[in-house]
N, C-alpha and C positions, 0 to 999 in steps of 0.2 A: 237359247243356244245359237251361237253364231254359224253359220253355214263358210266352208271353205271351196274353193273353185279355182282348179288350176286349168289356167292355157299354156298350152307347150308348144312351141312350133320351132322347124328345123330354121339349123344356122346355115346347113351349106346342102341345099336341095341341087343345087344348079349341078353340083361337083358329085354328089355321090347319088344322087336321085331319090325317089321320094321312102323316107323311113320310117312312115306313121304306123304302120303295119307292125313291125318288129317292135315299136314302140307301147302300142296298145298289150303287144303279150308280155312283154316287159313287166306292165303295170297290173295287169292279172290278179296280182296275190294282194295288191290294195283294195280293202273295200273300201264301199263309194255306196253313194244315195244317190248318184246318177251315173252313170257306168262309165268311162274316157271313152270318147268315138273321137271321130273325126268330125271335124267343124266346118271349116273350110281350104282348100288346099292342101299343104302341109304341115297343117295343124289339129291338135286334140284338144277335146274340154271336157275335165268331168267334176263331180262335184263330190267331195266325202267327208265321211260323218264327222269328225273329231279335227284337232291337230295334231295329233301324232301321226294318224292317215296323211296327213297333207307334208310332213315332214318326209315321212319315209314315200310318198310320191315322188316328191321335187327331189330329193337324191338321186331316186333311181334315175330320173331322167337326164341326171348332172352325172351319174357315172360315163354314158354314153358320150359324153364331151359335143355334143351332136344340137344342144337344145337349149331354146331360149325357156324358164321355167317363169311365170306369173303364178303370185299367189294370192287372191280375192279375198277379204275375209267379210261379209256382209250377208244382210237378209239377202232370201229370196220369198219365190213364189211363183204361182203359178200365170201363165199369160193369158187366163181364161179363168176368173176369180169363180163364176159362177159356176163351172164345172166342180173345183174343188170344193164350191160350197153344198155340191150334190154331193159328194165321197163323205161329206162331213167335215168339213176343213181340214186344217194341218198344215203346219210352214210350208211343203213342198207336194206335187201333184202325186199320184202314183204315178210313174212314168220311168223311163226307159229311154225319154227323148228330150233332148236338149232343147227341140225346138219347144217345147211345153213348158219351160223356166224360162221366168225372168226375174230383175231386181237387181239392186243394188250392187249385189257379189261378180255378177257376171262383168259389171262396167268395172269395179276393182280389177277383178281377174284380167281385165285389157289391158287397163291401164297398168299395170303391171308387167306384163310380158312385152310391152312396148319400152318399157323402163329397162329390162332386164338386156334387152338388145340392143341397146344402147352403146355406138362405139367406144373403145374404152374400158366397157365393163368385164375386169379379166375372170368374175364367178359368175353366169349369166342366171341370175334370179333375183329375183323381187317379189315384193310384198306392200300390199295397199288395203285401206281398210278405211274405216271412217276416226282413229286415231292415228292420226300421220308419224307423229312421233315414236307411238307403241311400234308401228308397222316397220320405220325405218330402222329401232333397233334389234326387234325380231331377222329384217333383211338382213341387218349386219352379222348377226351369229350364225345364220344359215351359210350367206356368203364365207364364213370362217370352216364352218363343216366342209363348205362345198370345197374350198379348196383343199382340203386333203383327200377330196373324194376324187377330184380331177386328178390327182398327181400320181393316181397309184398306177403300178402296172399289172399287167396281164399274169404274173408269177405271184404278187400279192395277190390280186383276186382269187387264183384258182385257192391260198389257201384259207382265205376273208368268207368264201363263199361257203365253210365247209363249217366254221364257228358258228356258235349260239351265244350274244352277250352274255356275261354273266354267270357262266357255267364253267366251275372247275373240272380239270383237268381233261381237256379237249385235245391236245396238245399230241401225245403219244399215238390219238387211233388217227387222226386227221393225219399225222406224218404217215403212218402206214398206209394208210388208204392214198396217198401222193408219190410214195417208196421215196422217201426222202428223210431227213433228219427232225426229231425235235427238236433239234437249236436250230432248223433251219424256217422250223413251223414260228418259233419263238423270234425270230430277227425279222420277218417279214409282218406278223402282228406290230413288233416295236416301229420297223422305218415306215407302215403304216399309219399311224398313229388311232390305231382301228380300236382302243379303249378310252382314248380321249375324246375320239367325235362318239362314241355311246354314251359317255359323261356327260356333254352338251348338249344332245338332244334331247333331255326334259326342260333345258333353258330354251332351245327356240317353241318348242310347244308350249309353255306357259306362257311367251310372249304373244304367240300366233294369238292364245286363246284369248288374249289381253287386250287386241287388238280393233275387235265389236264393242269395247267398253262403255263407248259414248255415241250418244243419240246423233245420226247426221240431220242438220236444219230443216227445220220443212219451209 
């Protein structure tokens, strides 16, 4: 099973000051195999179980328009082999602490949020793995999500934030619960594009997952 590990660090610290905070409760409702803390500076890392985790991460942090998002897809381990060899092995240490990983995922996960910040780059995410190819067209469909997740407004979110994918007829208690219109609930789902990025994202998770495919050289 390939391990995912995102670094996220702020675009404009200088100008609004430091966001890690707000950013860490943000990410909350993601689970992880190693929790998002803070790393160094203005930045977070954490590590979680699956790719769908690691999709619905790097969104959350591309809604806030605020973050560079690296996405790592590779082995880890522990930085102190003989320790885990006491616990009984296992890909990852019991731990809680970042400084207790390491491996391959973590140097992806760099090299990626260094890609991702890259002047130019107008959806700031990336994706690195030991299939370059997999990785870049995974990057690609996320960057596809990401942009309509950057575009929305604050009047789409409040009512983005109240739907369940997948679930008929949402539509009528969400407008009540906003005191506003169902056609009003309905046009802001539509200039969202809030059922065609839930369509796509089984396509970036299957590529994310696609992505540890192949053995990196020894």
């Amino acid at each position: 099973m390939p391990n995912y590990v995102l670094t996220i660090n702020q675009r404009d610290s200088r100008e609004v000051g430091d966001l890690v905070g707000d950013l860490l409760r943000s990410l909350r409702p993601v689970g992880t195999v190693v929790p998002f803390q803070r790393s160094v500076g203005d930045e977070a890392i954490g590590v979680v179980p699956d790719a769908r985790s690691a999709v619905d991460a790097a969104l959350i942090a591309l809604r806030h328009r605020r973050w560079n998002v690296g996405i790592g897809v590779g082995s880890l381990g522990p930085v102190d082999p003989d320790r885990s060899a006491s616990r009984g092995g296992g890909v990852l240490p019991d731990t809680q602490n970042l400084h207790d990983v390491g491996g391959p995922g973590l140097v992806f996960a760099r090299r990626a949020v260094e890609e991702a910040a890259k002047a130019g780059v107008r959806v700031p995410v990336a994706v690195d793995g030991p299939d370059e190819q997999v990785a870049e067209e995974a990057q690609s469909v996320l960057r596809l999500i990401g942009q309509l997740v950057l575009t929305r407004t604050d009047a789409e979110w409040a009512v983005l934030d109240l739907l369940v994918p997948g679930v008929r007829g949402q539509q009528k208690p969400v407008a009540a619960e906003l005191g506003i219109t169902a056609q009003a609930v309905s046009k802001a789902v539509q200039r969202s594009f809030w059922n065609e990025e839930h369509a796509c994202r089984p396509a970036a998770e299957r590529l994310l997952a696609l992505v540890d495919a192949v053995e990196l050289p020894r």
